[in-house]
N, C-alpha and C positions, 0 to 999 in steps of 0.2 A: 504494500500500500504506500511505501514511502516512495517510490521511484515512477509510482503514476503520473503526477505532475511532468515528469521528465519523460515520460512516454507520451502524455498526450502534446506535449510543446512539438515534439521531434511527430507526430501525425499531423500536427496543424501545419509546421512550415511544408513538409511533405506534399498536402492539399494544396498550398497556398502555389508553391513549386508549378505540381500538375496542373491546378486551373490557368496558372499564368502561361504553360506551355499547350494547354490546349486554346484558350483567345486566341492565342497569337496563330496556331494551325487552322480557327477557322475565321480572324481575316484573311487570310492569307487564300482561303479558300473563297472569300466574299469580294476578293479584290475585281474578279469580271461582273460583278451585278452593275448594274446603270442605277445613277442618282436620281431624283424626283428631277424631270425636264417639265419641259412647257407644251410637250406633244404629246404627254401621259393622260388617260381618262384619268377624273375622279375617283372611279374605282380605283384602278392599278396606284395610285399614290395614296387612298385609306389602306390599301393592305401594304403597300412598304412603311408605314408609317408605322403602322400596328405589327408589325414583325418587328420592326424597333423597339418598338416598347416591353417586348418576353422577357423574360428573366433568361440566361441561356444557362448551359449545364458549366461554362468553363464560372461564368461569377458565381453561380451557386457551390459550388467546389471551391473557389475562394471564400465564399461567406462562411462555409463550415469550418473551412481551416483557418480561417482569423478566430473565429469562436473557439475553437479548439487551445487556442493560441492565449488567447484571455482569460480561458478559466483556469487554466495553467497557470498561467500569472497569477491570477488574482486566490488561487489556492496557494501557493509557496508565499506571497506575503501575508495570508490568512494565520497561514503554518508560523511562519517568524514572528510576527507580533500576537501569537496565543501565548 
């Protein structure tokens, strides 16, 4: 139980690691989409819009692991000022 803190620190930066390497693989995969023009329906510009706005799996893979990352933290100074 003592080395948990230091087990979840080393899963958080881990997450933080992978989400940051998976963004980057899927701009990289995003770089041929075409930007909102002025030839687009209305439609085709509410759904690029609204595809913008999802949450994707690389920031949710960073949001765990920054959480993972703080309660880690926030357990080892729990632990030093008890």
């Amino acid at each position: 139980m003592v080395a948990f803190p230091w087990y979840l620190l080393a899963l958080g930066l881990i997450l933080v690691v992978l989400g940051t390497l998976f963004a980057g693989l899927s701009r990289a995969s995003r770089a041929g989409q075409r930007a909102i023009d002025s030839r687009m329906r209305d439609a085709e510009i509410i759904q690029h819009l609204r595809s913008e706005q999802r949450l994707s799996l690389p920031s949710l893979i960073m949001g765990v692991g920054f959480v993972c990352v703080m309660v880690s933290v926030v357990w080892r100074l729990a632990r030093f000022f008890r």
